[in-house]
TIMARMAR-485054 format. One record per residue (C-alpha): residue in one letter; chain; x, y, z. Coordinates in steps of 0.05 Angstrom, whole numbers, plus 5000, padded with zeros to 4 digits. Layout:
# TIMARMAR-485054
SITE aa ch    X    Y    Z
SITE  A  A    X    Y    Z
...
# end
This chain:
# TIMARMAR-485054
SITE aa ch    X    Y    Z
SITE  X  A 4647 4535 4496
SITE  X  A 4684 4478 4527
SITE  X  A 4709 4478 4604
SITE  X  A 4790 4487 4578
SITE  X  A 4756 4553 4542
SITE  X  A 4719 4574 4610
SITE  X  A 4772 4553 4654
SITE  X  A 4820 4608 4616
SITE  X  A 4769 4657 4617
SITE  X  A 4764 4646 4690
SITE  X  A 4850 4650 4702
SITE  X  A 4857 4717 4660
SITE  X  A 4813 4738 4722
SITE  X  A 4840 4774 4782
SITE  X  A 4785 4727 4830
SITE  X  A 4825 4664 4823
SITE  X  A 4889 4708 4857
SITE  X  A 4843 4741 4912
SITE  X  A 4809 4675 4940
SITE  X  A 4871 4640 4933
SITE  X  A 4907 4687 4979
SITE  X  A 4841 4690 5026
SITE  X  A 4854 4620 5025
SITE  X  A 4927 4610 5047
SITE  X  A 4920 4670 5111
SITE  X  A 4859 4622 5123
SITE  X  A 4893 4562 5127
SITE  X  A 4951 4590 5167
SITE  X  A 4912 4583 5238
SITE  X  A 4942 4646 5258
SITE  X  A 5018 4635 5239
SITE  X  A 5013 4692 5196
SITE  X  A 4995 4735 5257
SITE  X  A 4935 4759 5212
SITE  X  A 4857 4738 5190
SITE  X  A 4810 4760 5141
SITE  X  A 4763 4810 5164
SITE  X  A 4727 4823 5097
SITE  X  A 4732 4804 5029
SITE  X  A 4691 4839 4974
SITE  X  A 4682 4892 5030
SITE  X  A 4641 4954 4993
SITE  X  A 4661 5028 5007
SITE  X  A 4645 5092 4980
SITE  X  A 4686 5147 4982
SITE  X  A 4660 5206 5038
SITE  X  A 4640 5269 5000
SITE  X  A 4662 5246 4936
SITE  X  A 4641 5194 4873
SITE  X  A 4698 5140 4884
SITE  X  A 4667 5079 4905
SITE  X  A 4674 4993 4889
SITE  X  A 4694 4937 4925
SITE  X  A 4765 4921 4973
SITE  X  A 4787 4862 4958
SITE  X  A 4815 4830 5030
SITE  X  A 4813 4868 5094
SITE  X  A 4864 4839 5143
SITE  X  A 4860 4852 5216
SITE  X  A 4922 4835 5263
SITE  X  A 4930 4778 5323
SITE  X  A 4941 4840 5361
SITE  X  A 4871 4880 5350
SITE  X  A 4917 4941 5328
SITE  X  A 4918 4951 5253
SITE  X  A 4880 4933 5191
SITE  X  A 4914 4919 5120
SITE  X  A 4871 4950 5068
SITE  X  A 4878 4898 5010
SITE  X  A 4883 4905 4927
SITE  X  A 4904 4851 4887
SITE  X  A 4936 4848 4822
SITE  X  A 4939 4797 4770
SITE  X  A 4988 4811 4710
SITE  X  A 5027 4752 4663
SITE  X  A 5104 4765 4654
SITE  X  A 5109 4822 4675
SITE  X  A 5162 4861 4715
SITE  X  A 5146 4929 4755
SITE  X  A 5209 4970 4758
SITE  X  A 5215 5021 4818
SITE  X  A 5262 5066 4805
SITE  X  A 5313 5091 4857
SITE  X  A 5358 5157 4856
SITE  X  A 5414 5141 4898
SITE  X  A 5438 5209 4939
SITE  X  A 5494 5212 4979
SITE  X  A 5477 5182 5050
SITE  X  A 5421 5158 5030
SITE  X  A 5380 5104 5067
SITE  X  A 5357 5047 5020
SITE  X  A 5310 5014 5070
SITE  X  A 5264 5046 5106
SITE  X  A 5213 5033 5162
SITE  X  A 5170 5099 5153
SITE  X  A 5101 5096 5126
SITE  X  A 5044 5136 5111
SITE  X  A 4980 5105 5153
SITE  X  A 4911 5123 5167
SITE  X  A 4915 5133 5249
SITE  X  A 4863 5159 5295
SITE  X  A 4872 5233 5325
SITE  X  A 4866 5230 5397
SITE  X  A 4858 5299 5433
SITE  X  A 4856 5304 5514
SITE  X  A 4846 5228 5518
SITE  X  A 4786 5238 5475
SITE  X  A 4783 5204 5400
SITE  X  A 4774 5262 5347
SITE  X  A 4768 5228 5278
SITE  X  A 4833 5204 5238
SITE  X  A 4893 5235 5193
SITE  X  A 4949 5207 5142
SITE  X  A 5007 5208 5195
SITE  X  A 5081 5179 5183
SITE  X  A 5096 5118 5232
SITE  X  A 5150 5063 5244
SITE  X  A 5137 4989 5216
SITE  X  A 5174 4922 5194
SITE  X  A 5190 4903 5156
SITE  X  A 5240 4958 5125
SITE  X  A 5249 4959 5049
SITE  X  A 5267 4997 4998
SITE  X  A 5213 5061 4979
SITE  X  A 5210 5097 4909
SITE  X  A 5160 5143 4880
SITE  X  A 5167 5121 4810
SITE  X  A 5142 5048 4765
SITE  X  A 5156 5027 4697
SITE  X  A 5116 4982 4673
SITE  X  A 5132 4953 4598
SITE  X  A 5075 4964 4546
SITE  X  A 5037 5015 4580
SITE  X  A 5016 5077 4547
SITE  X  A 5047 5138 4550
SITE  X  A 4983 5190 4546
SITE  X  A 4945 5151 4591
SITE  X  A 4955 5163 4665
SITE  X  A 5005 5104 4701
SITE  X  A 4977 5037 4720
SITE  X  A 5005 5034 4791
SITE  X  A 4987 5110 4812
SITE  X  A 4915 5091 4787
SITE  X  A 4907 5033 4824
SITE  X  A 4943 5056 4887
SITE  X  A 4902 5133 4892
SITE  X  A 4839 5084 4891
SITE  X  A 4869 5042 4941
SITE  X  A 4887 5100 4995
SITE  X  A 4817 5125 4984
SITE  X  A 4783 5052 4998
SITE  X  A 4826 5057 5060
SITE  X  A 4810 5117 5086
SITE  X  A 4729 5114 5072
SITE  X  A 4747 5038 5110
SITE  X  A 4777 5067 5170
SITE  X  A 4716 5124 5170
SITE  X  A 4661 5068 5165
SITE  X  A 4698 5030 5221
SITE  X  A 4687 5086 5265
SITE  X  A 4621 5089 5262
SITE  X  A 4614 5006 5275
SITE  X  A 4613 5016 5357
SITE  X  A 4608 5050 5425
SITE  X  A 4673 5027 5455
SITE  X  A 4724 5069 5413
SITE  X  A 4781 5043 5467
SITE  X  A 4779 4978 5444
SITE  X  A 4773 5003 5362
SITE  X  A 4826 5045 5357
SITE  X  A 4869 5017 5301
SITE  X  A 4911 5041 5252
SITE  X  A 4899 5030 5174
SITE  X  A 4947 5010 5120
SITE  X  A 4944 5009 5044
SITE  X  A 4970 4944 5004
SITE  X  A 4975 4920 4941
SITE  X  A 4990 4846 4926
SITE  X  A 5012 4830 4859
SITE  X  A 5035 4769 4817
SITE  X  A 5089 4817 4781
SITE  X  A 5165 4817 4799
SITE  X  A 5175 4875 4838
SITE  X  A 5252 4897 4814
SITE  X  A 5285 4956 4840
SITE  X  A 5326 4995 4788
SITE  X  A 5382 5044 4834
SITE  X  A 5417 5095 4788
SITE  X  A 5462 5155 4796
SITE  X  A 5410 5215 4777
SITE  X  A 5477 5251 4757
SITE  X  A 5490 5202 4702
SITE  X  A 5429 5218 4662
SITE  X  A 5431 5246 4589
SITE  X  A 5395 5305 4588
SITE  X  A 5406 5302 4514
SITE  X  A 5359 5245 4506
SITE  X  A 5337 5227 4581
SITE  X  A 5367 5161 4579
SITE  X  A 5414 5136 4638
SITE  X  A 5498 5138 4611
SITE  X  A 5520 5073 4644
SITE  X  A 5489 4998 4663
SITE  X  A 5444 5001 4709
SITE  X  A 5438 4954 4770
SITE  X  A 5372 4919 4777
SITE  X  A 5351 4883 4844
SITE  X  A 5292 4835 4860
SITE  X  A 5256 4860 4923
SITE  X  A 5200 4815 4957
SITE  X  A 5162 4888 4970
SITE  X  A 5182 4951 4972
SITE  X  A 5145 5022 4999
SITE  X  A 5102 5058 4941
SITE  X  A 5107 5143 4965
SITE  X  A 5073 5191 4925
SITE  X  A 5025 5250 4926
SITE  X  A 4974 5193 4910
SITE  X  A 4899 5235 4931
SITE  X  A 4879 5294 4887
SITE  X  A 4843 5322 4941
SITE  X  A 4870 5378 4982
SITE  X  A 4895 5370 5063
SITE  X  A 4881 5420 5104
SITE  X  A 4900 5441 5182
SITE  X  A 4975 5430 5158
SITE  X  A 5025 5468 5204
SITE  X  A 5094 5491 5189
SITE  X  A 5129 5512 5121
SITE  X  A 5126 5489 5053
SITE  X  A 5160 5428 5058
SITE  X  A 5102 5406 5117
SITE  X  A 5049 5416 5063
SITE  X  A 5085 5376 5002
SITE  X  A 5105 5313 5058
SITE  X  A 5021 5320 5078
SITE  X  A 4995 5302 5009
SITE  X  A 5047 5239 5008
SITE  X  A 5020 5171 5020
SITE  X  A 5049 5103 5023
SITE  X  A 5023 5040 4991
SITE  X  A 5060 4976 5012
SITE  X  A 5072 4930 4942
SITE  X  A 5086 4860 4956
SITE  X  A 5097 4805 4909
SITE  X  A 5045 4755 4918
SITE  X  A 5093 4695 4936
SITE  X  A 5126 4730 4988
SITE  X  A 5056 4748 5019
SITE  X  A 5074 4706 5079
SITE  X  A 5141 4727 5091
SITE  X  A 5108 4800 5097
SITE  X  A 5055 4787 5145
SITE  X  A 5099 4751 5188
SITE  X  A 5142 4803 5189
SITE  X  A 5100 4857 5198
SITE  X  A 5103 4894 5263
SITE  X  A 5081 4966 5293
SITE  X  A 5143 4999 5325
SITE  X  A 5136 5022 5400
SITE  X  A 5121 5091 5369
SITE  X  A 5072 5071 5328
SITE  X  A 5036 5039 5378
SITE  X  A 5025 5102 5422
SITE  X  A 4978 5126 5368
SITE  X  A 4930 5079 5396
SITE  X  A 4935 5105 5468
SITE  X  A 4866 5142 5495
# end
């Protein structure tokens, strides 16, 4: 097999994407605001049989949050995230679903999915088409991503157990997924579907986004120690996973900052 043959063999990889990106937040010297903690960082999934490797751990200039890292090769291809537009509705949004530590009379308890504040704000859906994929099998994306949010949260747990000092760990935990796709938003009135055949009744408008906010009941696993009514329990189960196309990594990291709000999370 000549080199041209290996060389191909080697692209149609993911690795190539994953070093090369280790590579550029390397090379920054810190303009990025982030560094590479880990690469190839092994987890296993507490009380359960997930397990495998996270591709980059990034930890922030500021000590205060880790980005738990997948990446995702694909060739011409185009992830639609579709949008229902409702009446008042907020396009962008700065919520997000993160792994934070549960502090209880100044004391540090163990950690919880919790909704907090975060730029950059961008547009969040809970659905993906992706062209060619099969229909019976489960979706590409929610596979991925449900893998992802339980590498971040058997992360966070293996953190904790790393040191003494827990005031100077305390960090809180995000999921990402870094992609070579075109991320394209697709927003639609939901009243001007065909129930007839499920197809939308006029042109739809399609929008590239440089990353957007993936929310969806993501982990099979129940939660537990949820208070207040039904709605409480269904928003518990939710997680976010941040997709970002991979040429607007920088932009992203940059960007990224905990709101004032978010930050109290880390207060002992």
């Amino acid at each position: 097999m000549d080199n041209s043959k290996l060389q191909e063999i080697v692209n149609k990889s993911g690795f190539p994407l994953q070093i090369g990106l280790e590579a550029m937040i390397n090379n920054s010297q810190g303009e990025l605001g982030w560094e590479v903690f880990s690469s190839e960082h092994s987890w296993r999934e507490i009380g359960g049989s997930n397990f495998g490797f996270i591709d980059l751990v990034l930890l922030n200039e500021a000590n205060t949050a880790f980005m738990i890292v997948e990446c995702k090769k694909v060739v011409d291809c185009s992830w639609i995230f579709l949008i229902p537009v409702k009446p008042n509705m907020l396009l962008e949004r700065r919520h997000v679903k993160a792994m934070v530590p549960t502090i209880k009379d100044h004391k540090f308890k163990g950690f919880a999915w919790e909704d907090v504040t975060a730029d950059p704000q961008s547009p969040e859906s809970s659905y993906c088409v992706v062209h060619g994929q099969d229909p019976k099998a489960r979706p590409m994306l929610e596979r991925i991503a449900s893998i992802l949010v339980d590498s971040t949260e058997a992360f966070a747990i293996e953190y904790d157990h790393y040191g003494v000092d827990r005031s100077n760990m305390l960090k809180l935990f995000f999921s990402v997924i870094v992609t070579t796709a075109e991320l394209k938003i697709c927003k639609f009135d939901p009243y001007e579907i065909s129930i007839a055949d499920g197809a939308m009744l006029k042109e739809t408008e399609f929008i590239d986004v440089p990353y957007l906010r993936f929310r969806k009941q993501l982990s099979p696993y129940q939660v537990s120690g949820v208070e207040g009514g039904a709605k409480d329990f269904l928003i518990a189960k939710e997680n976010t996973v941040f997709i970002v196309n991979a040429n607007k990594l920088s932009d992203f990291l940059e960007r990224f900052e905990l709101s004032e709000s978010a930050a109290t999370k880390l207060n002992m």
